[in-house]
C-alpha positions as CSV (number, residue, x, y, z in Angstrom):
1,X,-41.0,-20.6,-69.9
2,X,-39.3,-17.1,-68.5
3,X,-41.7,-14.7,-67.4
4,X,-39.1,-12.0,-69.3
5,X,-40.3,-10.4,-72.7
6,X,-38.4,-7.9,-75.4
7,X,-41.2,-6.0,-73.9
8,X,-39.8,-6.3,-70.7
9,X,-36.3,-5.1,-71.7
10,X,-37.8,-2.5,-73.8
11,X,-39.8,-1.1,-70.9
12,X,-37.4,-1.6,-68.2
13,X,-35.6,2.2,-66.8
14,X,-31.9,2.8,-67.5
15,X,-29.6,3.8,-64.4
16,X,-30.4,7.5,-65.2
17,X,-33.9,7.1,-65.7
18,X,-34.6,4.6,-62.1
19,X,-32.0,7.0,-60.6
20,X,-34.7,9.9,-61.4
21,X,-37.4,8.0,-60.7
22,X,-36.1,7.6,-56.6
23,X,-35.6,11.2,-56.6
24,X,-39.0,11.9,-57.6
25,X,-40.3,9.7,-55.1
26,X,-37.9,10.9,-52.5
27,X,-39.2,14.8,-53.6
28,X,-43.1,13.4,-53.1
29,X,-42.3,11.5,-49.4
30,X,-42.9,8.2,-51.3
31,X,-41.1,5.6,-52.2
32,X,-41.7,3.1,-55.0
33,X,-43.4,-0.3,-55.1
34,X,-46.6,-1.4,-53.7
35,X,-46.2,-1.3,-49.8
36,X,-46.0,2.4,-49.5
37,X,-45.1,3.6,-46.2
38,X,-43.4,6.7,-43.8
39,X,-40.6,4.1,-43.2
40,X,-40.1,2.9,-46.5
41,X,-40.1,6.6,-47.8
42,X,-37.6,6.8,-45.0
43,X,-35.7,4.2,-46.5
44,X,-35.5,5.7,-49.9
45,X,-34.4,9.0,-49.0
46,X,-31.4,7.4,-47.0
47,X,-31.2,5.1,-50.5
48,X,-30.9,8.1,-52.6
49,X,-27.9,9.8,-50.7
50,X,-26.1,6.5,-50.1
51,X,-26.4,6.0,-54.2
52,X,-25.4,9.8,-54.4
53,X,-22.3,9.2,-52.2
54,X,-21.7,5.9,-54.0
55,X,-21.8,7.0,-57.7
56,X,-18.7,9.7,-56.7
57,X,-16.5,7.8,-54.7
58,X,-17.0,4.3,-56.8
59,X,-13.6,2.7,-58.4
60,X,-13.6,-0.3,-60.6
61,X,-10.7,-2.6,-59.7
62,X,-8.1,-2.9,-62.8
63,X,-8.9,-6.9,-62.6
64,X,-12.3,-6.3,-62.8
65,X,-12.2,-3.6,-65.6
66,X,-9.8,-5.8,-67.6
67,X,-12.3,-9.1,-67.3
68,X,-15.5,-6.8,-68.3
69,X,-13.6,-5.2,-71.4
70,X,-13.5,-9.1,-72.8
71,X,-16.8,-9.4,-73.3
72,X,-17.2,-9.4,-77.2
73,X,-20.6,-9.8,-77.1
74,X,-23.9,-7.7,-76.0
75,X,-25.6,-9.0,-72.9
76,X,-28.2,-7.2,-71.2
77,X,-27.8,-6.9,-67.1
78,X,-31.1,-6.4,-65.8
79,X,-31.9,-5.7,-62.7
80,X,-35.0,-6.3,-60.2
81,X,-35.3,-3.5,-57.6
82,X,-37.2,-0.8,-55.2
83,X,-36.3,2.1,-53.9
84,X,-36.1,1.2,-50.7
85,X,-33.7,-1.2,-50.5
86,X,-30.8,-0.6,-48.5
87,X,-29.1,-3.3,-50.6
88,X,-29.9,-2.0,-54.5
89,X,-28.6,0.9,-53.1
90,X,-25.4,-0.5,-52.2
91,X,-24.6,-2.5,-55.0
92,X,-27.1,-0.9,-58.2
93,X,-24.5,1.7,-58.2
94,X,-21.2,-0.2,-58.6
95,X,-22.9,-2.4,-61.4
96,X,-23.7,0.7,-63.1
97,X,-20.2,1.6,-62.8
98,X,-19.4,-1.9,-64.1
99,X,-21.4,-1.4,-66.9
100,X,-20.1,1.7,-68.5
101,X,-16.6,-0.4,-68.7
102,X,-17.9,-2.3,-71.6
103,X,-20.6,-0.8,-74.1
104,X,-21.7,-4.3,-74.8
105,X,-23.4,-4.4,-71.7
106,X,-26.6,-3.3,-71.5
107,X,-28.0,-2.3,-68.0
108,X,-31.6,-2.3,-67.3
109,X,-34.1,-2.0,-64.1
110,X,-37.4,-3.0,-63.4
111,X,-39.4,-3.0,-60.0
112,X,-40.0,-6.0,-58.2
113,X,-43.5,-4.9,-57.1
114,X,-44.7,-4.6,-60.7
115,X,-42.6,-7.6,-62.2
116,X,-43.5,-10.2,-59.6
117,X,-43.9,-12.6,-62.4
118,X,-40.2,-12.4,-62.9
119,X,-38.9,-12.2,-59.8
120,X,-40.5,-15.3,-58.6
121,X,-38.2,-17.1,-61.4
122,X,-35.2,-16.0,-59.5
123,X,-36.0,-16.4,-56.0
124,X,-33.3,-16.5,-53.3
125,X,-33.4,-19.5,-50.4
126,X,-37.9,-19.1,-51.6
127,X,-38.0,-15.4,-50.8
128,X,-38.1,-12.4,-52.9
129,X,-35.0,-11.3,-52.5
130,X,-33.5,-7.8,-53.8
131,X,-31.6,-6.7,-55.8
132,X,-31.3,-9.2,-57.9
133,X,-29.2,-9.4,-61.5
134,X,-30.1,-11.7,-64.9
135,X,-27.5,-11.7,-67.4
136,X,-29.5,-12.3,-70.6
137,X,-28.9,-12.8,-74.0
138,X,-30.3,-10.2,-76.0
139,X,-31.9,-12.0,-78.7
140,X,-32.9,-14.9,-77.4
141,X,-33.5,-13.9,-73.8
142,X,-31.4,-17.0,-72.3
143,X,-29.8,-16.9,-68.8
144,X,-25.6,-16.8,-68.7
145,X,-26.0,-15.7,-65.1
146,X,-27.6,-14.3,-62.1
147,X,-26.1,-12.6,-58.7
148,X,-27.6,-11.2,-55.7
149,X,-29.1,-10.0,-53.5
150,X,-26.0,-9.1,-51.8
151,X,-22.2,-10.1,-51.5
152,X,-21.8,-13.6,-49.9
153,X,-20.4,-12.1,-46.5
154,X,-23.3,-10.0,-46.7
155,X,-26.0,-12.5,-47.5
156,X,-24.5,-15.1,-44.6
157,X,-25.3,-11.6,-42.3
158,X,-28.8,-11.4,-43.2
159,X,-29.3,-15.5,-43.3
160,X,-27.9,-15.4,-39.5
161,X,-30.0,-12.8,-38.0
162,X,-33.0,-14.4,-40.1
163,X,-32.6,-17.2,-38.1
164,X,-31.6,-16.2,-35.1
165,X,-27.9,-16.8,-34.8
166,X,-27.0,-13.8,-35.5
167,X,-28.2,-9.9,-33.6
168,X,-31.6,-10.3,-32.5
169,X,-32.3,-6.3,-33.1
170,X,-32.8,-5.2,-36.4
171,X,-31.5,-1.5,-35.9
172,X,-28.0,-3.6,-34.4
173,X,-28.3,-6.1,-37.4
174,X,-29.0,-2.9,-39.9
175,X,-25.8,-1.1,-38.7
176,X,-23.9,-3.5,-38.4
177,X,-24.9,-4.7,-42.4
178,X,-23.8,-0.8,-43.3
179,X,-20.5,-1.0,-41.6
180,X,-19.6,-4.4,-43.5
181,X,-20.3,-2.2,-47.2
182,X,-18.7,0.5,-45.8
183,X,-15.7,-1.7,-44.8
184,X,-15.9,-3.7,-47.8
185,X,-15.9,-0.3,-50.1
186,X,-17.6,-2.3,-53.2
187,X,-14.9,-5.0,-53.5
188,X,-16.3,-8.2,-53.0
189,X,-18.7,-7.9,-55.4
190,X,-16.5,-6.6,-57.8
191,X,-14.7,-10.1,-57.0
192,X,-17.7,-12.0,-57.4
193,X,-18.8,-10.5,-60.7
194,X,-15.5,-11.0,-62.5
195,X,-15.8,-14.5,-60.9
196,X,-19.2,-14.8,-62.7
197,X,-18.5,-12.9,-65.9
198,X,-19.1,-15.2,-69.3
199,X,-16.5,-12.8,-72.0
């Protein structure tokens, strides 16, 4: 049985509201979830500006935008999240771009931290992995389709330095993981989402 609710949905932040939620935190020196720390406030302030930078230099491919504009009918796109995670940052953005292509989708975010519940339904290779998207039904709550954490090329990054294969420093690994989305400039996962998309 899913752990997600209508309550969930109806409690659950929109991209404005989750977008003013990390700038509060960011204004306090906190960050969001649980695990509080100086590094993971850190983290969020970097978060914030790479969202910031994100949200104005953002284009949805005219593939994309034409497979998102099929959807006939309302699906909600919610999102599990923190603050400080370099990869929401990356990607929340663009799927809020995605979104606003198509008023029958319905983007929502909760926090990992508080939802663990639900996360633990979608877990990636056992671990709790974010971000992480659930394309739901809005009545009946079913599953069309998830994505995440991150873009493929991405994900076999992190999977190779997780196991040793790939940089054995985590500042090296870190950088190297930011110059791949900067390289990549938001198009594979626009690629895998139209790939995914149920219109």
């Amino acid at each position: 049985m899913s752990a997600i609710t209508k309550d969930t949905i109806e409690q659950a932040y929109s991209f404005g509201a989750y977008f003013r939620l990390v700038e509060k935190a960011v204004a306090a020196g906190e960050s969001t979830g649980e695990n509080d720390s100086e590094d993971l406030a850190a983290y969020t302030k970097l978060n914030l500006q790479r969202m910031t930078r994100l949200l104005k230099t953002i284009t949805i491919n005219s593939e994309l935008s034409a497979k998102l504009k099929t959807i006939q009918e309302p699906v909600i796109w919610l999102v599990l999240t923190e603050g400080w995670c370099g990869d929401a940052a990356q990607n929340i953005p663009v799927l809020y771009k995605m979104a606003q292509q198509n008023s029958n989708i319905q983007l929502r975010l909760i926090l990992r931290d508080e939802n663990l519940e639900i996360m633990d339904q979608f877990l990636t290779d056992g671990g709790r992995s974010i971000p992480k998207l659930i394309a739901l039904h809005p009545e009946t709550l079913t599953v069309h389709y998830t994505w995440g954490p991150r873009p493929q090329p991405a994900q076999k990054m992190m999977i190779a330095f997780k196991e040793g294969t790939g940089e054995q420093d985590y500042e090296t690994f870190a950088k190297n993981l930011q110059s791949w989305y900067n390289h990549d400039k938001t198009q594979t996962l626009q690629k895998e989402i139209a790939r995914i998309i149920h219109a």
